[in-house]
C-alpha positions, -999 to +999 in steps of 0.1 A: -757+359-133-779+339-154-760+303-159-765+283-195-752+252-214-728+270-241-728+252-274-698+271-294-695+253-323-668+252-348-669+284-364-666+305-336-630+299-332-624+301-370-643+315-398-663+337-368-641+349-350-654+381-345-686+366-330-663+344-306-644+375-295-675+401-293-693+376-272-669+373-250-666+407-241-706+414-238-714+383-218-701+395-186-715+428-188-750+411-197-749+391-165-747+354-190-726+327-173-715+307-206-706+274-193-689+254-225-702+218-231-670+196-223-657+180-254-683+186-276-676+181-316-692+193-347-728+191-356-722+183-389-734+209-404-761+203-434-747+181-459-745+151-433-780+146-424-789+145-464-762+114-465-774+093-435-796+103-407-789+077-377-746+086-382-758+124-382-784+125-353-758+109-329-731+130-339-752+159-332-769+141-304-741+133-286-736+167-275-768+170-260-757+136-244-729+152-228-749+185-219-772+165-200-743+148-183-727+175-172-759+201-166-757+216-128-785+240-122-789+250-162-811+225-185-807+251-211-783+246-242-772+282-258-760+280-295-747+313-309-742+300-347-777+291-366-764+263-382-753+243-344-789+257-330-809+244-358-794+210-356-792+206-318-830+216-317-842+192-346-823+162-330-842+167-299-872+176-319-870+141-345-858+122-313-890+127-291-913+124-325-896+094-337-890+069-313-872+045-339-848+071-346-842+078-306-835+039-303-812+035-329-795+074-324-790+059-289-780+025-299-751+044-310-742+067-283-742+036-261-710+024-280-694+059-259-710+052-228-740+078-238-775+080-243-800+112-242-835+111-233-856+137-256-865+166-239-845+169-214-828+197-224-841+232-238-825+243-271-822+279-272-804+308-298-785+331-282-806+362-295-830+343-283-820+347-247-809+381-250-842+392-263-867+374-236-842+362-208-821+393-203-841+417-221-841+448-240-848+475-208-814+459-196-800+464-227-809+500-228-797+505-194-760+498-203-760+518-237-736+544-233-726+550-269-759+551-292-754+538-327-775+568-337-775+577-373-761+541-383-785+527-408-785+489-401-803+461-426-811+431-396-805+395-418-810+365-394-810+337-428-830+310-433-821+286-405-831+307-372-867+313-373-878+280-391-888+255-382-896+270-349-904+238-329-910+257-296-927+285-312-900+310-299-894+339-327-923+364-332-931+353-370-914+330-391-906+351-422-905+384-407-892+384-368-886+412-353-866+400-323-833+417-341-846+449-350-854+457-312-827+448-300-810+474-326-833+501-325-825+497-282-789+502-293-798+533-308-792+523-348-818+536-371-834+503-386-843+498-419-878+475-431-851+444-445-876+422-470-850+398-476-842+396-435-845+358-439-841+347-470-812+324-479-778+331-484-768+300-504-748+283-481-723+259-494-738+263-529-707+289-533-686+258-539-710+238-558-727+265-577-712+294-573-738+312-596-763+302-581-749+314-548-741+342-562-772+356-572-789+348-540-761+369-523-764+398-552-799+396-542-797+406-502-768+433-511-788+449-538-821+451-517-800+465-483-782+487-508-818+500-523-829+509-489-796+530-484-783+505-454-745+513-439-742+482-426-760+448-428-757+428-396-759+390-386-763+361-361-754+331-392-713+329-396-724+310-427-740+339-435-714+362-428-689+344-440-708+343-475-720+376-478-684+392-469-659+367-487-679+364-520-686+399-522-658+406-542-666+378-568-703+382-564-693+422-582-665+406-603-695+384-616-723+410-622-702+439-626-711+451-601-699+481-567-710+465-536-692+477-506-714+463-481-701+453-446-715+425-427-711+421-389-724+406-360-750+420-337-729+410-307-704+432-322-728+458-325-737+455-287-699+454-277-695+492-299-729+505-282-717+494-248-689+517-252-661+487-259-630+491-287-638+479-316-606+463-320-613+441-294-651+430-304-633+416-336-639+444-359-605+447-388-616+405-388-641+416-419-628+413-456-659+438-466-641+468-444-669+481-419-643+514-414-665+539-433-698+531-420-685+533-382-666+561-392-706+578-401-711+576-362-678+586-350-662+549-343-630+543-356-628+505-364-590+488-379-590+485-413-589+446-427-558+432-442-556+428-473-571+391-483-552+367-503-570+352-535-597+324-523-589+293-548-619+270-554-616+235-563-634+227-597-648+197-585-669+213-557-676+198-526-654+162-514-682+138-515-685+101-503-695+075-531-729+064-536-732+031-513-736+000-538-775-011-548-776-050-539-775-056-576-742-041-573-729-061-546-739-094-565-722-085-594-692-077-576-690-116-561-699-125-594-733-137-589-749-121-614-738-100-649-737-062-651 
């Protein structure tokens, strides 16, 4: 078995479930020895490196710091969700380029008894070693249920294949690394235009229609090209496409009924595993019908309960005081 760093990340045990579970299941049979990062913590996910970028580097750094610690025989960190591989891969990237960040991002990993040396570690997506490490004649080989006749739209999102530091993915806007790896599990592939545009991210909360449109806009074009199924590595992008749907139609009037998964659950069905087990039923956008095309019969979702948003958006932290501020508050000078 092939050993990595495993870099889970928060969603996988929450809001992506169905990726944790799914990957779970196909790792063995792919030969991948996952071995989890001990004690790792959120990368932050986007919003904090906008806010300040020493705090967020060495919260995402410190990971790599304890990766490095703990690597035996593997210098290779694995990342399953976009959002974790993007930011573990531009720390080490800004680190190495940036020296002044790399002193002060280690300045404060020293306060935990860290520090990581740019480099030292190779930042990976797990497509990414599925595609060129295992590879697809493997994957072929333990096919036993083709996904023939299921017409698949592959979406990776924006945050995969750019920027590609290491020059990994096959083209920046239009990669192909996903639709191989579909087409070897037997799914009929549709040409996906929009295969890495964005899905809005957290603009769902702060503008939903804004969001909203850039979701309508990926349904409508998979819908166009007559797509069972669209299909994801991003559990931001999953999670938006499937729990907005419903608003997203409320909001256009709109019909969309367009199930989202992830290609390791696709893998799991093609390798001849229950569907049950690879997390499918975990969907709000049932994917029942379209498995039902190629003779899969998948658990039906239960029924979500109403998704409340807060008016005010996002919890923010105040602006930090100018130093006009600050003198005014000791009473130095007027307002």
């Amino acid at each position: 078995m092939t050993k990595y760093l495993y870099y889970p990340g928060c969603s996988m045990e929450t809001s992506a479930k169905a990726y944790g579970f799914s990957l779970a299941k196909i790792a063995p049979l792919l030969g991948l020895d996952l071995e989890e990062i001990e004690d790792w913590n959120c990368c932050g996910a986007t919003e904090y490196l906008g806010i300040s970028l020493t705090p967020a580097y060495a919260l995402i750094s410190r990971n790599l710091a304890l990766a490095a610690q703990q690597a035996n025989g593997s210098r290779t960190v694995v990342a399953p969700c976009s959002a974790c591989y993007l930011n573990l891969a531009k720390a080490d990237y800004y680190m190495h380029e940036q020296p002044k960040l790399a002193q002060n991002v280690n300045e404060a990993l020293s306060a935990g008894g860290l520090s990581y040396k740019p480099g030292s570690l190779t930042i990976r997506h797990l497509l990414d070693v599925i595609i060129y490490d295992i590879g697809l004649d493997v994957i072929k080989s333990k096919v036993t249920r083709p996904l023939t006749g299921l017409r698949v739209a592959p979406y990776l999102g924006c945050m995969v294949p750019r920027p590609d530091y290491e020059k990994r993915w096959s083209d920046p806007e239009h990669p192909i690394e996903l639709d191989l790896l579909l087409k070897a599990l037997g799914a009929e592939v549709i040409d996906f235009p929009l295969k890495t545009h964005c899905c809005g991210g957290h603009m769902t909360q702060i503008g939903p229609e804004t969001a909203f449109e850039l979701i309508r806009r990926l349904i409508a074009s998979a819908a166009q090209y007559q797509a069972d199924i669209m299909v994801t590595l991003c559990p931001m992008c999953q999670m938006n496409i499937d729990a907005y749907q419903g608003e997203v139609n409320h909001h256009f009037g709109t019909v969309y009924h367009m199930p989202i998964v992830f290609f390791t659950q696709l893998i799991g069905l093609a390798f001849g595993l229950d569907a049950k087990e690879l997390g499918f039923g975990l969907e709000l956008v049932s994917a029942r019908k379209a498995l039902e095309k190629i003779g899969i019969e998948a658990p039906e979702p239960a029924p979500a309960a109403p998704r409340p948003r807060k008016q005010e958006g996002l919890p923010m932290p105040k602006p930090l005081p100018n130093k006009a501020t600050k003198l005014s508050e000791k009473g130095k000078v007027e307002k």
